[in-house]
PyMOL Python script that loads the backbone (N, CA, C, O; Angstrom):
from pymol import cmd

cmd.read_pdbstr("""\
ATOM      1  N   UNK A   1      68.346  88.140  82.232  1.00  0.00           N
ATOM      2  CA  UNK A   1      67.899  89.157  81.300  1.00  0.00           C
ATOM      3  C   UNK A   1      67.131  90.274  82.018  1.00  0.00           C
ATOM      4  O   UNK A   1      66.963  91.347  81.438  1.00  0.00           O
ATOM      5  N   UNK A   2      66.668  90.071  83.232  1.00  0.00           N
ATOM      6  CA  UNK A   2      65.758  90.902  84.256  1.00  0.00           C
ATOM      7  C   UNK A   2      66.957  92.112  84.024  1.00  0.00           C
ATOM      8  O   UNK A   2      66.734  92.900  83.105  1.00  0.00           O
ATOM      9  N   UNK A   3      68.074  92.272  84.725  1.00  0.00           N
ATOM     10  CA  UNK A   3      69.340  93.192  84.450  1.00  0.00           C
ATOM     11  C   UNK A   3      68.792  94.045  83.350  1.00  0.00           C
ATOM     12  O   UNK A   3      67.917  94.910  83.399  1.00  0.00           O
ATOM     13  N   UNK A   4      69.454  93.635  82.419  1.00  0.00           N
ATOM     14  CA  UNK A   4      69.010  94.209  80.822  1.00  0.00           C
ATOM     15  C   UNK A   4      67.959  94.938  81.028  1.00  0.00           C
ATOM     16  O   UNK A   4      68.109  96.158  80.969  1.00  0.00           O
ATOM     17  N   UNK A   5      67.005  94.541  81.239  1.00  0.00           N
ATOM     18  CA  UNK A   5      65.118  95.494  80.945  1.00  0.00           C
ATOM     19  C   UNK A   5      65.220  96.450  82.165  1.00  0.00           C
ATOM     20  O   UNK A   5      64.462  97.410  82.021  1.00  0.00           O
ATOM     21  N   UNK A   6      66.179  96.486  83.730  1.00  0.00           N
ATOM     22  CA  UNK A   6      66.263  97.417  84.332  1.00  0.00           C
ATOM     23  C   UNK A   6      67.036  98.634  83.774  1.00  0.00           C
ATOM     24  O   UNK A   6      66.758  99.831  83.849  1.00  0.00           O
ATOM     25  N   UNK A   7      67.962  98.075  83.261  1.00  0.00           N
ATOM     26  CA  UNK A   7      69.172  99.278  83.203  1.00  0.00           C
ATOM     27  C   UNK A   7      68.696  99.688  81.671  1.00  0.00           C
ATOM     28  O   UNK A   7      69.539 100.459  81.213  1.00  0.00           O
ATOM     29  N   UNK A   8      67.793  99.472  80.868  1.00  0.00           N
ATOM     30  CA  UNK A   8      67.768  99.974  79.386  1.00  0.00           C
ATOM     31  C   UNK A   8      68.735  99.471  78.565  1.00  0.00           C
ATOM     32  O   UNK A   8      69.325 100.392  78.000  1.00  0.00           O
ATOM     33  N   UNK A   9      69.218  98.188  78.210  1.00  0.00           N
ATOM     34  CA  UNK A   9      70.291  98.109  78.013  1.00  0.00           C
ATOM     35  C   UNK A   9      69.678  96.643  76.970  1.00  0.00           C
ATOM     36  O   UNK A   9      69.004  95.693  77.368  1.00  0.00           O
ATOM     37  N   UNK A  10      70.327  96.974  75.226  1.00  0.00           N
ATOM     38  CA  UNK A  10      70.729  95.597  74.816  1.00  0.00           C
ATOM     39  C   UNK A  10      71.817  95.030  75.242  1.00  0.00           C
ATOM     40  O   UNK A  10      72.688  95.786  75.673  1.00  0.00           O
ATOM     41  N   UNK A  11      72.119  93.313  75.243  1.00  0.00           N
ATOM     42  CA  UNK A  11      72.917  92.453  75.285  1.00  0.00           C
ATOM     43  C   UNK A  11      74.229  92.999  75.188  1.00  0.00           C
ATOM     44  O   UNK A  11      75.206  92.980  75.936  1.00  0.00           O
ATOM     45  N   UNK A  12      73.972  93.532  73.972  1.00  0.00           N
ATOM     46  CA  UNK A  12      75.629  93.931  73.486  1.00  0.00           C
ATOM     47  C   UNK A  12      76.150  95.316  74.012  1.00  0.00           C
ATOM     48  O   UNK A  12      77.342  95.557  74.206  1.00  0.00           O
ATOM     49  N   UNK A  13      75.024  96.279  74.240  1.00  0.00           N
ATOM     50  CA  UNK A  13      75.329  97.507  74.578  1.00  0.00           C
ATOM     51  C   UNK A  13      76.018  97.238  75.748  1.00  0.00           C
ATOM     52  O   UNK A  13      77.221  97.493  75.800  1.00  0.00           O
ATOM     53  N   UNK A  14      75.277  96.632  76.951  1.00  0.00           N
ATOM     54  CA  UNK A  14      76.200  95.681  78.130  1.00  0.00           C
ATOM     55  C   UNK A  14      76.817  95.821  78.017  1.00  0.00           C
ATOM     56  O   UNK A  14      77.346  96.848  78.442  1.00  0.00           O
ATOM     57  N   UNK A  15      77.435  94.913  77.301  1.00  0.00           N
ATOM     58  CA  UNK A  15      78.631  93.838  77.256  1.00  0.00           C
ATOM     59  C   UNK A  15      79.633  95.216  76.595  1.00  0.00           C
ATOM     60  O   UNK A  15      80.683  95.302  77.233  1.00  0.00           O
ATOM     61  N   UNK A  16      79.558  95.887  75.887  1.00  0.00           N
ATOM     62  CA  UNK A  16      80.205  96.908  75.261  1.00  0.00           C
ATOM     63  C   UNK A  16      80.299  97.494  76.494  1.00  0.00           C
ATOM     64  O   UNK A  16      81.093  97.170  77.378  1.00  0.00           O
ATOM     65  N   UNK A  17      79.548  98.287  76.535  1.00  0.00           N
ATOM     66  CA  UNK A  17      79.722  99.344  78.138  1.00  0.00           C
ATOM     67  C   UNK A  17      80.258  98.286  79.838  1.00  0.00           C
ATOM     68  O   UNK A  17      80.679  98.816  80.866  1.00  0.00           O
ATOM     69  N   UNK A  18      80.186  97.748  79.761  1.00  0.00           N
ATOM     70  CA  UNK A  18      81.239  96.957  81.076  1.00  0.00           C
ATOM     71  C   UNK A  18      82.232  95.892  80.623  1.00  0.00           C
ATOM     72  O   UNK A  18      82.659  94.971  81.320  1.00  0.00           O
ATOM     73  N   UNK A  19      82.516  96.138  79.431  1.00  0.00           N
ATOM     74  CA  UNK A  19      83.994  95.786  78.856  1.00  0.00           C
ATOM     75  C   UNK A  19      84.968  97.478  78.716  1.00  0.00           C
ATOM     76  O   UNK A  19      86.155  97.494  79.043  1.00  0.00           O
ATOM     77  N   UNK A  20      84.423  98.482  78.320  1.00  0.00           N
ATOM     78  CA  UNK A  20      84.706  99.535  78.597  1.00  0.00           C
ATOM     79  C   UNK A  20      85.412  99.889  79.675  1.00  0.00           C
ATOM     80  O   UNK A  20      86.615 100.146  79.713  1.00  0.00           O
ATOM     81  N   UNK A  21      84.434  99.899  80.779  1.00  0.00           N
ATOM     82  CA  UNK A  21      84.629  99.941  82.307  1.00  0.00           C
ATOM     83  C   UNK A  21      85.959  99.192  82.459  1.00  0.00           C
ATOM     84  O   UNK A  21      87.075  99.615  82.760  1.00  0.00           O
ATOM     85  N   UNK A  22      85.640  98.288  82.245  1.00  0.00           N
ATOM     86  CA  UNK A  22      86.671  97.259  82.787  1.00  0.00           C
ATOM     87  C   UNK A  22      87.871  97.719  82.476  1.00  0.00           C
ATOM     88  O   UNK A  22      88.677  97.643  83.404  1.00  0.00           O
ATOM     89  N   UNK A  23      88.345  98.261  81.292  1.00  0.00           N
ATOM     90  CA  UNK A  23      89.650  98.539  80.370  1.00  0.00           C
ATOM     91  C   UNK A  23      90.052 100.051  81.372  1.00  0.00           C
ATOM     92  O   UNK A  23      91.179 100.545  81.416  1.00  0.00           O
ATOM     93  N   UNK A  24      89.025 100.499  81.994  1.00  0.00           N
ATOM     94  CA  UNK A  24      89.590 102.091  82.685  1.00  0.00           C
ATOM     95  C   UNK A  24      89.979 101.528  83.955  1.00  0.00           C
ATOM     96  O   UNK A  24      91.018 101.808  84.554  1.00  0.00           O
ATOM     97  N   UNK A  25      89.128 100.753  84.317  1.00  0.00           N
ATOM     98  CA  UNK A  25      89.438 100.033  85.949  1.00  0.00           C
ATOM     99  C   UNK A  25      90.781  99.317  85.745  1.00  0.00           C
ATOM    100  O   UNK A  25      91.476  99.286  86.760  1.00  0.00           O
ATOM    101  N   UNK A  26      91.231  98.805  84.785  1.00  0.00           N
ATOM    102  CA  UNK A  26      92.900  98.093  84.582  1.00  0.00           C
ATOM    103  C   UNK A  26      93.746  98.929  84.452  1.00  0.00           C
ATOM    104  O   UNK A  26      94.886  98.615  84.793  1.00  0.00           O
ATOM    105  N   UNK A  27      93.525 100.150  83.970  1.00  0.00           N
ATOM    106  CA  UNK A  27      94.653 100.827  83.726  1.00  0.00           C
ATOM    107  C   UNK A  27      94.757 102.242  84.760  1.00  0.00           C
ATOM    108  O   UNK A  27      95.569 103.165  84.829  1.00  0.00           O
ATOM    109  N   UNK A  28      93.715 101.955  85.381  1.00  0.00           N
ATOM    110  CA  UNK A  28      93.936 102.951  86.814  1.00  0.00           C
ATOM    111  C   UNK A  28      94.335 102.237  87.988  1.00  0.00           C
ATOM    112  O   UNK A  28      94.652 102.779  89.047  1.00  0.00           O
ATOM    113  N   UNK A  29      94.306 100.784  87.731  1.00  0.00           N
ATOM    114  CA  UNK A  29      94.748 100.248  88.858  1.00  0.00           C
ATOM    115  C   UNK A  29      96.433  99.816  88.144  1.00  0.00           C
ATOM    116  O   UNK A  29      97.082  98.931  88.702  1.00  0.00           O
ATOM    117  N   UNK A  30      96.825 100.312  87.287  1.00  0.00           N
ATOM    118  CA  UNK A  30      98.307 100.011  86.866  1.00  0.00           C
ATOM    119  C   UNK A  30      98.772 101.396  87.086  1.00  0.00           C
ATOM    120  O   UNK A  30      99.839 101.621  87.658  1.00  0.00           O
ATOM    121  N   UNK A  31      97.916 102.425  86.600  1.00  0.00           N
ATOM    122  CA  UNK A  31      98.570 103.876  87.023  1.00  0.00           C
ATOM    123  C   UNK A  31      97.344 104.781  87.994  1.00  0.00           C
ATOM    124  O   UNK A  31      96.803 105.825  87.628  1.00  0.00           O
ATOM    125  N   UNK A  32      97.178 104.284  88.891  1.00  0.00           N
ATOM    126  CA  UNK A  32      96.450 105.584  89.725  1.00  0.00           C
ATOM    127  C   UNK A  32      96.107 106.985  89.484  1.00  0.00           C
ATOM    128  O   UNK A  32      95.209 107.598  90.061  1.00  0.00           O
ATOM    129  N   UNK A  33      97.116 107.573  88.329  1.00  0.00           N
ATOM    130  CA  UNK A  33      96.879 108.652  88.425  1.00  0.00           C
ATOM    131  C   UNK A  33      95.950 109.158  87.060  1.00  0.00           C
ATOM    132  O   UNK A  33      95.307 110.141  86.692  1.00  0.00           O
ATOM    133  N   UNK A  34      96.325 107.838  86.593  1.00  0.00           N
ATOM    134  CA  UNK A  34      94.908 108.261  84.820  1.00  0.00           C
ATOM    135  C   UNK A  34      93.417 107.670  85.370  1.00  0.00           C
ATOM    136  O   UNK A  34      93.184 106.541  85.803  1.00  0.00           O
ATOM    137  N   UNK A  35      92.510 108.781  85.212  1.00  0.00           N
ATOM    138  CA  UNK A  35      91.484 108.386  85.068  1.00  0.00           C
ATOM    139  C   UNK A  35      90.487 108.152  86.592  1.00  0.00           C
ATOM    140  O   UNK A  35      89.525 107.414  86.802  1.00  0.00           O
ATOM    141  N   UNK A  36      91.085 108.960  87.325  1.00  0.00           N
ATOM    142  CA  UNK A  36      90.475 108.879  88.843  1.00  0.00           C
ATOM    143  C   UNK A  36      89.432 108.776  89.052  1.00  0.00           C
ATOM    144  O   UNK A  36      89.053 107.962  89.893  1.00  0.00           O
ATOM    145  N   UNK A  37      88.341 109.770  88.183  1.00  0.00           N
ATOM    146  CA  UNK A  37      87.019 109.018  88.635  1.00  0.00           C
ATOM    147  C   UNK A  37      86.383 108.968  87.541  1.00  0.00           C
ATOM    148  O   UNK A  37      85.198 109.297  87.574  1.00  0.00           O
ATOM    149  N   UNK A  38      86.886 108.613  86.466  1.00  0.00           N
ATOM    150  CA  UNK A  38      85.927 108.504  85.190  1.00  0.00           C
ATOM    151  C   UNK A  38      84.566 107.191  85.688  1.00  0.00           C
ATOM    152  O   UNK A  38      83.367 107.471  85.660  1.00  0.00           O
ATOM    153  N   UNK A  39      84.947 106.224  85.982  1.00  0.00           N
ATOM    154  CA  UNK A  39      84.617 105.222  86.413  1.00  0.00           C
ATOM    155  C   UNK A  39      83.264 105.381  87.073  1.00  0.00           C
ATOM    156  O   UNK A  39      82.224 104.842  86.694  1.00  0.00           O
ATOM    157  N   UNK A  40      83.428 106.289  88.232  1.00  0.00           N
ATOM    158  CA  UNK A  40      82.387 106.502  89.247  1.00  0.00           C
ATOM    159  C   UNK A  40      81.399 107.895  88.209  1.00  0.00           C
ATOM    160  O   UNK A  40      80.213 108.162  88.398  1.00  0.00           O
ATOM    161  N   UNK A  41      81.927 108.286  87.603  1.00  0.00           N
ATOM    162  CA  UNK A  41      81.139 109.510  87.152  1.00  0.00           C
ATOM    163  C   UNK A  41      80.085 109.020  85.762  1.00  0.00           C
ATOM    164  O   UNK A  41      79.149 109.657  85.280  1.00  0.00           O
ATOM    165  N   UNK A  42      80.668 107.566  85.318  1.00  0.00           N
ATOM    166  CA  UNK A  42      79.958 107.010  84.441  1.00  0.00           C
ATOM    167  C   UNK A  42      78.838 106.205  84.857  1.00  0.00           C
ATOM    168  O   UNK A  42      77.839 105.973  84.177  1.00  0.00           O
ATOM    169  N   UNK A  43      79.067 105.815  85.973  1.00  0.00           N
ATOM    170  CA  UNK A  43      77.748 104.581  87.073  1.00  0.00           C
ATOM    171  C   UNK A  43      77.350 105.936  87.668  1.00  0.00           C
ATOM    172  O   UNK A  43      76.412 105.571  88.378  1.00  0.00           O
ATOM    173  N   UNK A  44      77.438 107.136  87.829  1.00  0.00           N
ATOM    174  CA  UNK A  44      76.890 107.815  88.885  1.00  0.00           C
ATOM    175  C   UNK A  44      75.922 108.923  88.083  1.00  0.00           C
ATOM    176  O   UNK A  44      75.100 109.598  88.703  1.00  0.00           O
ATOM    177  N   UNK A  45      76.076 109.014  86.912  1.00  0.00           N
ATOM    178  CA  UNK A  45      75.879 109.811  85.823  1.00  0.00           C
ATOM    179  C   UNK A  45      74.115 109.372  85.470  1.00  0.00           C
ATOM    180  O   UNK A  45      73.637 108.439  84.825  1.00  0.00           O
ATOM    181  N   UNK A  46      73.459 110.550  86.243  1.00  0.00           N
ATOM    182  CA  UNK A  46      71.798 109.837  86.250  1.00  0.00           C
ATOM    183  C   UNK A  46      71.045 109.748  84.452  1.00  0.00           C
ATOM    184  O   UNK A  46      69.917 109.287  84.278  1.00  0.00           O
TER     185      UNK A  46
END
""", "prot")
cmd.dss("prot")
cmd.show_as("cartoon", "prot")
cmd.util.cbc("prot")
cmd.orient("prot")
């Protein structure tokens, strides 16, 4: 739960937001060309 209280984050918001992730990271690794850096611009995004 330490995670959680760093990043500002409820349980579910988590789990919502890196189930998200996950669904762009599958379908850029099936098509390379959708979605090149959404990924990095969302973790990089201060």
């Amino acid at each position: 739960m330490r995670h959680l209280e760093e990043v500002h984050m409820s349980y579910i918001s988590h789990l919502n937001h890196a189930w998200r992730l996950s669904f762009v990271l599958l379908v850029h690794g099936l098509a390379p060309w959708i979605w090149t850096h959404k990924v990095r611009d969302e973790i990089c995004d201060p």
